[in-house]
C-alpha beads as a LAMMPS data file, in Angstrom:
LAMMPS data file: protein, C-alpha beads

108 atoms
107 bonds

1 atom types
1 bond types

-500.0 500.0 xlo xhi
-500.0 500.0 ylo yhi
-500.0 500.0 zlo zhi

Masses

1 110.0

Atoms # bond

1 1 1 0.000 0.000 0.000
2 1 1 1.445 3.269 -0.598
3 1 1 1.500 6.414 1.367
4 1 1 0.603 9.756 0.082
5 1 1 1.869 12.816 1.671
6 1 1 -0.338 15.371 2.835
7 1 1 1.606 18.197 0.994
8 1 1 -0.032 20.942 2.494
9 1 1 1.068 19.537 5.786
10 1 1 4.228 18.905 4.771
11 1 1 4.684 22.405 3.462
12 1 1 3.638 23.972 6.580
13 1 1 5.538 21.473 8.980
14 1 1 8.945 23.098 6.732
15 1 1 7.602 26.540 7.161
16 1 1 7.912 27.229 3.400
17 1 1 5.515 29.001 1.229
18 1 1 3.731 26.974 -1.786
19 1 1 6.330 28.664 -4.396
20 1 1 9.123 27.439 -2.297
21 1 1 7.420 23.826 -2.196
22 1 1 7.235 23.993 -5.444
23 1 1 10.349 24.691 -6.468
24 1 1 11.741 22.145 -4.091
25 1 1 9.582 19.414 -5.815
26 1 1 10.608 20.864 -9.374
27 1 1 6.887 21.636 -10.357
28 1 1 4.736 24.748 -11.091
29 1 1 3.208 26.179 -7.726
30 1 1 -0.537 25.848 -9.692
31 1 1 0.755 22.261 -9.546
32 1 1 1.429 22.148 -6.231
33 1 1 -1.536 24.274 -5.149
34 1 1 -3.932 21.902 -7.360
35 1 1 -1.930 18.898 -5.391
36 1 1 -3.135 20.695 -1.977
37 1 1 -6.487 20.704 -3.049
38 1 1 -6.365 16.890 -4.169
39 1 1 -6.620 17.446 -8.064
40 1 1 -4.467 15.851 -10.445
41 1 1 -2.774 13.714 -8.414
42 1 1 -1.463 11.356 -10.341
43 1 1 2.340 12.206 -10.653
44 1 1 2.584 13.177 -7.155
45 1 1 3.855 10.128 -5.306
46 1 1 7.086 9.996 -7.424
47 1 1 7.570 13.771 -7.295
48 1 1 7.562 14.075 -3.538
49 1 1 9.511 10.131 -2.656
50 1 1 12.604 12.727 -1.387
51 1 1 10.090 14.627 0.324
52 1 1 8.606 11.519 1.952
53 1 1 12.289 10.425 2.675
54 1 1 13.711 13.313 4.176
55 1 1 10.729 14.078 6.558
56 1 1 11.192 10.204 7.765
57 1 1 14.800 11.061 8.583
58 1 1 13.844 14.148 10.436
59 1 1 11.268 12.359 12.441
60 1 1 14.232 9.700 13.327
61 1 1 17.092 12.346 13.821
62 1 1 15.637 15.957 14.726
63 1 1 13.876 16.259 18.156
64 1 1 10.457 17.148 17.007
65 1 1 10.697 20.608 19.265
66 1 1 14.141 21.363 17.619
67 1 1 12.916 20.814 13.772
68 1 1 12.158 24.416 13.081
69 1 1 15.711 25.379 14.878
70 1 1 17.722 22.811 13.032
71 1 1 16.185 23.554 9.260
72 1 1 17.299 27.233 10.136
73 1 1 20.166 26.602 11.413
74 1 1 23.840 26.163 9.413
75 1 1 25.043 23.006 8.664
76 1 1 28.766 21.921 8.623
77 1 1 27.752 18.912 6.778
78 1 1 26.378 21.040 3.534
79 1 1 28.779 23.845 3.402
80 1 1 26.964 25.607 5.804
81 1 1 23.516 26.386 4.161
82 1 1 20.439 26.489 5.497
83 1 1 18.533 22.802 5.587
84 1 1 15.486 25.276 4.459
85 1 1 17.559 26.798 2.128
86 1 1 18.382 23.671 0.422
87 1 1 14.977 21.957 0.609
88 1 1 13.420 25.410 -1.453
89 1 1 16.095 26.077 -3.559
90 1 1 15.465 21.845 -5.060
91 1 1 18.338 20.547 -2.919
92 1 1 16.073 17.043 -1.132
93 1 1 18.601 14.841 -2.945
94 1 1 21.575 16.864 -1.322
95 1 1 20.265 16.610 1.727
96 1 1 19.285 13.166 1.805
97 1 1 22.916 11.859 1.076
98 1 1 24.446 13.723 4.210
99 1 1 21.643 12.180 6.280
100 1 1 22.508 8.462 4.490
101 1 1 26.372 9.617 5.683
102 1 1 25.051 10.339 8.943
103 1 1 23.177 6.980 9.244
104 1 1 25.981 4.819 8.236
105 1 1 28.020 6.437 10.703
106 1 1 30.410 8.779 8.150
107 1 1 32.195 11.885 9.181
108 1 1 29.752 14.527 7.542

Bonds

1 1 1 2
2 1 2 3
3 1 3 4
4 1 4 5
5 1 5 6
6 1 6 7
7 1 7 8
8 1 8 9
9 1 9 10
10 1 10 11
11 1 11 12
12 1 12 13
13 1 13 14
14 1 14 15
15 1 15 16
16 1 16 17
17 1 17 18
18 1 18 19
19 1 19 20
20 1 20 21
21 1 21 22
22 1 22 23
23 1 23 24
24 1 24 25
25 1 25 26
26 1 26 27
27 1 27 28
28 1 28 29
29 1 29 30
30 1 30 31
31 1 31 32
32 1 32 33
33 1 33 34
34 1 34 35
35 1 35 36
36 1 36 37
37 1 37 38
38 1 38 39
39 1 39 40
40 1 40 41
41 1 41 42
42 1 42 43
43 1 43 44
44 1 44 45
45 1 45 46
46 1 46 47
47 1 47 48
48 1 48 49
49 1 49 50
50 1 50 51
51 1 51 52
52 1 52 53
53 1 53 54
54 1 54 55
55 1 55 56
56 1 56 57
57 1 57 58
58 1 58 59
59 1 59 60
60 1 60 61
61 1 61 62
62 1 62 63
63 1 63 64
64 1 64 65
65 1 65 66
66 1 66 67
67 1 67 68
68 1 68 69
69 1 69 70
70 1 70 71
71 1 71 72
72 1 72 73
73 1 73 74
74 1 74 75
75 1 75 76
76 1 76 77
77 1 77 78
78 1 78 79
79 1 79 80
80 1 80 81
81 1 81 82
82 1 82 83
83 1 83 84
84 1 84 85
85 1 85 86
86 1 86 87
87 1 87 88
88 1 88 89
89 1 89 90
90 1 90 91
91 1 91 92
92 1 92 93
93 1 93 94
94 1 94 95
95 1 95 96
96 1 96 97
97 1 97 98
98 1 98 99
99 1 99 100
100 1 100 101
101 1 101 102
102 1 102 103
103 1 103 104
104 1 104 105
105 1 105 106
106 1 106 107
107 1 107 108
């Protein structure tokens, strides 16, 4: 069975606007917007499987009070950017590998 993301949620729980969403998902915002509002659906699960994936890491490696501190906050690990600033500016995949790194116990 597979799981579909409440985007909207999702979008929120990041604290970034639907444009931002968007662009992290590589879509149009009217895509995104018409996702939110359950129309055309269809290409959705396989446009947001890093989305799905990185907020599963978060929810097993960022305290759930600390989430909104840590996607603000710097990172060593990614050259110092913003987690936020990575997810809206289309960097999932970027993050996703320094989380793998992370999980197999790497220096990141």
């Amino acid at each position: 069975m597979k799981k579909f993301l409440d985007i909207g949620a999702a979008r929120k729980r990041l604290g970034l606007t639907q444009e931002q969403m968007a662009n992290a998902l590589n879509v149009t915002t009217r895509t995104l917007q018409n996702w939110e509002s359950g129309l055309g659906t269809s290409h959705m699960a396989k446009k947001t499987q890093d989305l799905w994936e990185l907020l599963g890491l978060m929810d097993d490696y960022v305290l759930a009070p600390k989430e909104w501190e840590w996607l603000d906050t710097p990172l060593p690990a990614v050259q110092n950017r913003r987690p936020t600033d990575m997810i809206s500016g289309g960097k999932l995949r970027d993050l996703l590998v320094e989380f793998q790194r992370l999980r197999l116990g790497q220096p990141v």
